[in-house]
C-alpha positions as CSV (number, residue, x, y, z in Angstrom):
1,X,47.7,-62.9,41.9
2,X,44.1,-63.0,41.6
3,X,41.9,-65.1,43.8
4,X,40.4,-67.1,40.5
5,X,43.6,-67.5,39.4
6,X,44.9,-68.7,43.2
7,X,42.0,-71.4,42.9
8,X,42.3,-72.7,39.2
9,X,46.3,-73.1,40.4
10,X,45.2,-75.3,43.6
11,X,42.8,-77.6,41.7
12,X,45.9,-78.4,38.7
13,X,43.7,-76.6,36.0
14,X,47.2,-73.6,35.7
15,X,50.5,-74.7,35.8
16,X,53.4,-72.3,37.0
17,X,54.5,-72.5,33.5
18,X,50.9,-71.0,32.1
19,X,51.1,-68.5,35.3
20,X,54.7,-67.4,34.2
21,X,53.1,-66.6,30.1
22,X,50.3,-65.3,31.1
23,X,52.5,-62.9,33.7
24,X,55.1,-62.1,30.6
25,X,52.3,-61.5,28.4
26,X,53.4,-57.7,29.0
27,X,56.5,-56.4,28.6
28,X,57.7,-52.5,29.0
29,X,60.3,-51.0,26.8
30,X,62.1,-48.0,26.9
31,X,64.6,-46.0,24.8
32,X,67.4,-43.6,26.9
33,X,70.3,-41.5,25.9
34,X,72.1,-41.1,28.5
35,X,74.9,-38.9,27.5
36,X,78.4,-40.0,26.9
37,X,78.1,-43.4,28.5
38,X,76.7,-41.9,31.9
39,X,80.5,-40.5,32.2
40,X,81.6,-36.9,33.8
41,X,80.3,-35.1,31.0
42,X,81.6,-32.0,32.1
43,X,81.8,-30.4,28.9
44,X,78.3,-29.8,28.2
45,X,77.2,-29.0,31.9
46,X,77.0,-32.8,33.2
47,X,79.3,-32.7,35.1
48,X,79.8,-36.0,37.9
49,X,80.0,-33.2,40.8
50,X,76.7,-32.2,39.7
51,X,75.5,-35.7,40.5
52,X,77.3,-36.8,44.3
53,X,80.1,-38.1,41.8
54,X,78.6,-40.3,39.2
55,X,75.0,-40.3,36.9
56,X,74.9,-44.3,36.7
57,X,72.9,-44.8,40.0
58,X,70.4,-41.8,38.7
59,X,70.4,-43.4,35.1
60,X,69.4,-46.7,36.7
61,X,67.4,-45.2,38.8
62,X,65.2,-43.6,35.8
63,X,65.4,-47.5,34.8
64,X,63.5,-48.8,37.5
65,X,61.4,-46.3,38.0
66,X,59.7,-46.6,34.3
67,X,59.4,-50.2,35.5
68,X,61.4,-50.9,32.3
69,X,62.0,-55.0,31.6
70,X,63.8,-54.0,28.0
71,X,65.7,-50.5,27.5
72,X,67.4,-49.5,24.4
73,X,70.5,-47.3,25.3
74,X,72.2,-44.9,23.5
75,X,75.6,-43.3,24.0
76,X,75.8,-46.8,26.2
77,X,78.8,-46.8,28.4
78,X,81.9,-49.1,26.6
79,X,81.4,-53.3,26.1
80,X,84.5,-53.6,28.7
81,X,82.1,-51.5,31.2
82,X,79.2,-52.9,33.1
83,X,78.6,-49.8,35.8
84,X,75.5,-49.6,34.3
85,X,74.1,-53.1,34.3
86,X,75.9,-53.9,38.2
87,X,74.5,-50.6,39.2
88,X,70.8,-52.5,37.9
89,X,71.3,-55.2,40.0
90,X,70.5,-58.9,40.1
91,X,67.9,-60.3,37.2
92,X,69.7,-57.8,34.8
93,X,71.2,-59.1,31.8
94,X,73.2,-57.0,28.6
95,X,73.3,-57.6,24.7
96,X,75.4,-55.0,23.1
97,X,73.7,-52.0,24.4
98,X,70.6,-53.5,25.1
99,X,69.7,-54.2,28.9
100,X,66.7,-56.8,29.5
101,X,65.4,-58.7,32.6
102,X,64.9,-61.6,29.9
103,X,67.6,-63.9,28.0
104,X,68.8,-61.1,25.7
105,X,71.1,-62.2,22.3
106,X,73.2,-59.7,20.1
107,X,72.0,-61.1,16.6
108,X,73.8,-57.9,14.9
109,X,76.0,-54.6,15.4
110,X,77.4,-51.9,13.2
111,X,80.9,-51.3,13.3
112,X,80.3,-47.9,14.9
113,X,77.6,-49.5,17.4
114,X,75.4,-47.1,16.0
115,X,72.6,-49.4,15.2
116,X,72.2,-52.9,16.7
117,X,69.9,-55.7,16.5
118,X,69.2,-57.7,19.4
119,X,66.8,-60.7,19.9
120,X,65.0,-61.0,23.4
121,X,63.4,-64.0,25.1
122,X,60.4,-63.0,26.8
123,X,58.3,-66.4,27.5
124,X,58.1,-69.7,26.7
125,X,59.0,-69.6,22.7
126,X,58.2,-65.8,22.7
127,X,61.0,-64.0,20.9
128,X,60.9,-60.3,19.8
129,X,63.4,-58.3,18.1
130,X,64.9,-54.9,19.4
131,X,66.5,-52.5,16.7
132,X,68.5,-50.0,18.5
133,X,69.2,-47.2,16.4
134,X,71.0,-43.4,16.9
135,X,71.1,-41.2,14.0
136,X,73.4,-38.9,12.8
137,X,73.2,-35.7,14.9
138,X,74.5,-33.2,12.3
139,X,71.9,-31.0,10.1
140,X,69.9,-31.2,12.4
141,X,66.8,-30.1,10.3
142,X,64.9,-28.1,13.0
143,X,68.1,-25.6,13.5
144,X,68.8,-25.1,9.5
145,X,65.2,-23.8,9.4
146,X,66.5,-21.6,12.0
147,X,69.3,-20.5,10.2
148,X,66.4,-19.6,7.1
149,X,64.7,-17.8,9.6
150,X,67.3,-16.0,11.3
151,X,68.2,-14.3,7.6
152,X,64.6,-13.9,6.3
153,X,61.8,-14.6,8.8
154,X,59.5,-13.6,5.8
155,X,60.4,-16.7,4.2
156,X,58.0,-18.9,2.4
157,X,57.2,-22.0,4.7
158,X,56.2,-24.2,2.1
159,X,60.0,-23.7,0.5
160,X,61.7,-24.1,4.0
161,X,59.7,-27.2,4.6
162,X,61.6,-28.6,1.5
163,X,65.5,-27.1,2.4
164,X,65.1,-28.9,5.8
165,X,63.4,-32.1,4.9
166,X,66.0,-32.6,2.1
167,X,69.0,-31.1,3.5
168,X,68.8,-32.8,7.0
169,X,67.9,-35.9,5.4
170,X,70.3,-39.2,6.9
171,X,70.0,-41.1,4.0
172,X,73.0,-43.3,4.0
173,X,76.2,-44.8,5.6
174,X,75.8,-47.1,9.6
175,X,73.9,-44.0,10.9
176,X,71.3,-43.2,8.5
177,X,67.9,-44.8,7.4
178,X,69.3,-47.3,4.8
179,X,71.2,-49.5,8.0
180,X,67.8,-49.4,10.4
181,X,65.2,-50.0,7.4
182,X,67.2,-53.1,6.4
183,X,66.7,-55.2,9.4
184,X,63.2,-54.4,9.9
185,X,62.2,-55.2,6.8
186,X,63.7,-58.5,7.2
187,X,62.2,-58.9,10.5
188,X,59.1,-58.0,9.0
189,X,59.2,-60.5,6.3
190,X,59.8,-63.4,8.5
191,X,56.5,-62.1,10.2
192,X,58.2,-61.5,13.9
193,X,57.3,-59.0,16.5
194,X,59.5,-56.1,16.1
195,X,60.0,-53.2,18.1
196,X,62.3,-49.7,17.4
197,X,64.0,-47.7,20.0
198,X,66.7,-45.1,19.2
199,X,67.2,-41.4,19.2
200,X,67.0,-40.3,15.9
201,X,68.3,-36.9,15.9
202,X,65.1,-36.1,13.3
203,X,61.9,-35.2,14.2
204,X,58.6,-37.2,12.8
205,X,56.2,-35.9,10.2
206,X,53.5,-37.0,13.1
207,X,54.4,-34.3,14.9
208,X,55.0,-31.4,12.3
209,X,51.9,-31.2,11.1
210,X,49.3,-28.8,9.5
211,X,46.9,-29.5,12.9
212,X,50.5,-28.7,15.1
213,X,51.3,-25.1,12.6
214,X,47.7,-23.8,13.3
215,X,47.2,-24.9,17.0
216,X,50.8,-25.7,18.6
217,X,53.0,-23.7,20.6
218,X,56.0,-22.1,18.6
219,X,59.3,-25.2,18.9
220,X,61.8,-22.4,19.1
221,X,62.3,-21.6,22.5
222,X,63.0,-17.6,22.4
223,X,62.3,-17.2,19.1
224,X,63.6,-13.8,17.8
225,X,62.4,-13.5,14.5
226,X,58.4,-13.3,15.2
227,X,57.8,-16.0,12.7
228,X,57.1,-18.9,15.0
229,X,59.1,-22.5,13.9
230,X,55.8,-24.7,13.3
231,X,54.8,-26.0,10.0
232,X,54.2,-28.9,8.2
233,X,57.5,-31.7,6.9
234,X,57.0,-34.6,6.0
235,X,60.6,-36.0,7.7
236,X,61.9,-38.6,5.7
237,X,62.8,-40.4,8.3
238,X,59.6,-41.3,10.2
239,X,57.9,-41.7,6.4
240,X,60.1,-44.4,5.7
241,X,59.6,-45.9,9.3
242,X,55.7,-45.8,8.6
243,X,55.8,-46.7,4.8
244,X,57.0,-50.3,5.6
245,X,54.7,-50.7,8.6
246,X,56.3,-49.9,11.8
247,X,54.0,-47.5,14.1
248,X,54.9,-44.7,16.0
249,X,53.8,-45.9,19.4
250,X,53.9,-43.1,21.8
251,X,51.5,-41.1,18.9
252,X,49.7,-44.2,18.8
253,X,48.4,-43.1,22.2
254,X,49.0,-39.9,22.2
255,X,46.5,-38.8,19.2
256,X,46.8,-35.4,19.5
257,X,50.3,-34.3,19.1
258,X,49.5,-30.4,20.1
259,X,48.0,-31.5,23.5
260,X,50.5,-34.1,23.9
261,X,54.0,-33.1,22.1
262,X,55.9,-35.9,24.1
263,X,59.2,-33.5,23.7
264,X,62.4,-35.4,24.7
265,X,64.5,-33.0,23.4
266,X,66.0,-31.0,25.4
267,X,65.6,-30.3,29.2
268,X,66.2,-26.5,30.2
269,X,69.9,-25.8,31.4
270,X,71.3,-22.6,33.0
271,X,72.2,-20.2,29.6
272,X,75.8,-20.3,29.9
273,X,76.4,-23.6,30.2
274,X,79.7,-24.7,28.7
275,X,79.6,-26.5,25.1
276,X,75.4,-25.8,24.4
277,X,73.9,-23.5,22.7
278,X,72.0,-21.1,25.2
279,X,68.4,-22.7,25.8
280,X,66.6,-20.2,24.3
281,X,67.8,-20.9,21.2
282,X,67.1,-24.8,21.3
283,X,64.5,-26.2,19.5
284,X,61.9,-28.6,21.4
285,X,61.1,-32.2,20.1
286,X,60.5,-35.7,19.7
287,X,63.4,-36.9,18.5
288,X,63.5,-40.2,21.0
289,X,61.0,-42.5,20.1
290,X,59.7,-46.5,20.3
291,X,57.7,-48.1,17.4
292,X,56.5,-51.5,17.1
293,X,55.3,-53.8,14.4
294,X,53.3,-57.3,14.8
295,X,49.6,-57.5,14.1
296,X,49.2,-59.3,17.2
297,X,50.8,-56.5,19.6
298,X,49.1,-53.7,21.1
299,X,50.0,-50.5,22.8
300,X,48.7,-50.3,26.7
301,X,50.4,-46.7,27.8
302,X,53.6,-44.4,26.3
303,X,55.4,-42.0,28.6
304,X,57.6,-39.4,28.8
305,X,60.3,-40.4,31.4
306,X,62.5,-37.0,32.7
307,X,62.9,-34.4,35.3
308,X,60.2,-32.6,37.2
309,X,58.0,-30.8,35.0
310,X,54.6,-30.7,32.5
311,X,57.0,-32.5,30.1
312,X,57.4,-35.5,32.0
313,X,54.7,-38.3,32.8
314,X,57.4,-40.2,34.9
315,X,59.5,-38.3,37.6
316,X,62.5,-38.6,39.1
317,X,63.4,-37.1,42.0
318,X,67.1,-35.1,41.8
319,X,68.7,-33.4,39.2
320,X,68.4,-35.3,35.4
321,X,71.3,-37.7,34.3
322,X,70.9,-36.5,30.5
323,X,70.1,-34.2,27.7
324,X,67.5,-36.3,26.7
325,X,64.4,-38.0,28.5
326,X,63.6,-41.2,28.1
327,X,60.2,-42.8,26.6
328,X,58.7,-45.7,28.2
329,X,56.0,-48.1,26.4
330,X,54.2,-50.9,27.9
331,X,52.9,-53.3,25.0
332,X,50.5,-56.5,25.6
333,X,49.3,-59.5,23.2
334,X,46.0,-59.7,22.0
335,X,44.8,-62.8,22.1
């Protein structure tokens, strides 16, 4: 530590316990899927020959590389299974699918593990609370748009903007908005720092703008129907998530979301690859995401954790574990 620090500590004016706050006064957080519990996921081109046998040391690896103290997993390996947390090491600790280098308790999980709450111990009375979330994957709005397209690429945007927002819409049951919105706004209410990680299989209405349809590059990777897939919804999702307070912290940062799109979804594969749809007809997004609430917290950096590329901010070196990369955010206390 610093020489001023070093000398208040000899002459008693810091303790260690001050020393320790002030050190944990910072925390970084990070949100992963990593694919079918970091298993051989053969069946959609992961397979554990592809990785010298196993992803779980290149999923842990991602780990320490973001310098993460507090990841949110999804698609976590089984509770009976700690491959993931040995493979971490010593100072590691697991709630539920939560992995923290602080005392970490499961306060609440769905019966499908879909969305869990989780309080962490960072310092001294310091407790936060990680919602975990993973939304339902199925109409996926960004691919019924291209269904709209694919059958009239003259179609009105305005109109398609409405069939996707309504009909991709996760309004209810354990992996919808109704289960995550519930524990925030109770977090919210007893006024204590809150933070969201999760893939939500949804993109935000921060990133599918009117600025983004002018200026950004078309989502649709080989689109074929010469109307590019860029304009304005207002996901209901990320409107709900911003309507009771929470922010969006990588876009917190990252301001402009055509210089900076942050996409996590989906690293490029070979075309054939077995159980995917051929790349060039994926669409590219945000769809993994942190937000934070607490008037007291503020954002110091966001990044894009993944393979080597543009897209990434955060490298590792090798193949990728997953489908998705990661997001890393480092968050401090004002005082």
């Amino acid at each position: 530590f610093s020489v001023n620090i070093f000398l208040l500590f000899l002459f008693g004016l810091v303790s260690i316990s001050q020393l320790g706050a002030e050190e944990l006064s910072r925390f970084r957080l990070m949100t992963f899927n990593i694919l079918q519990g970091g298993g051989n996921a053969k069946n959609v081109g992961f397979g554990n020959e592809l990785f010298g046998g196993s992803r779980i040391d290149e999923i842990a690896s991602a780990i320490r590389l973001a310098r993460a103290d507090v990841v949110g997993i999804q698609e976590d390996c089984s509770s009976k299974s700690n491959v993931i947390l040995n493979e971490l090491g010593d100072g590691w600790c697991r709630a539920g699918k939560v992995y923290s280098k602080f005392p970490a308790k499961l306060i609440h999980s769905n019966k499908d593990r879909s969305l869990e709450v989780v309080d962490v111990k960072l310092a001294g009375s310091r407790v936060v609370r990680i919602v975990n979330c993973h939304w339902w994957p199925s109409n996926y709005g960004p691919f019924l748009a291209q269904e709209k397209l694919r059958a009239d690429p003259q179609v009105d945007l305005n109109i398609l903007a409405e069939i996707v927002e309504e009909k991709g819409a996760r309004r209810g049951g354990t992996r919808g908005y109704k289960a995550t919105i519930e524990p925030l706004e109770e977090a919210i209410e007893e006024k204590k720092a809150i933070f969201l990680v999760g893939d939500f299989n949804e993109p935000s209405h921060l990133d599918w703008t009117e600025n983004y349809a002018m200026k950004g590059s078309d989502r649709w990777v080989n689109n074929p129907t010469g109307t590019p897939l860029r304009f304005p919804v207002r996901w209901p999702g990320s409107v709900l998530l911003q309507n009771i307070g929470m922010v969006d912290s990588f876009r917190q940062v990252h301001t402009d979301e055509v210089k900076k799109p942050g996409n996590t979804w989906t690293p490029s594969y070979p075309e054939r690859t077995p159980g995917r749809r051929p790349y060039g007809d994926q669409v590219l997004d945000r769809i993994d995401r942190v937000y934070h609430h607490g008037k007291n917290v503020k954002v110091v950096s966001a990044q894009v954790v993944g393979e080597k590329g543009d897209t990434s901010d955060i490298e590792i070196k090798g193949r990728w574990p997953s489908d998705h990369r990661a997001v890393v955010v480092e968050y401090k206390w004002k005082n």
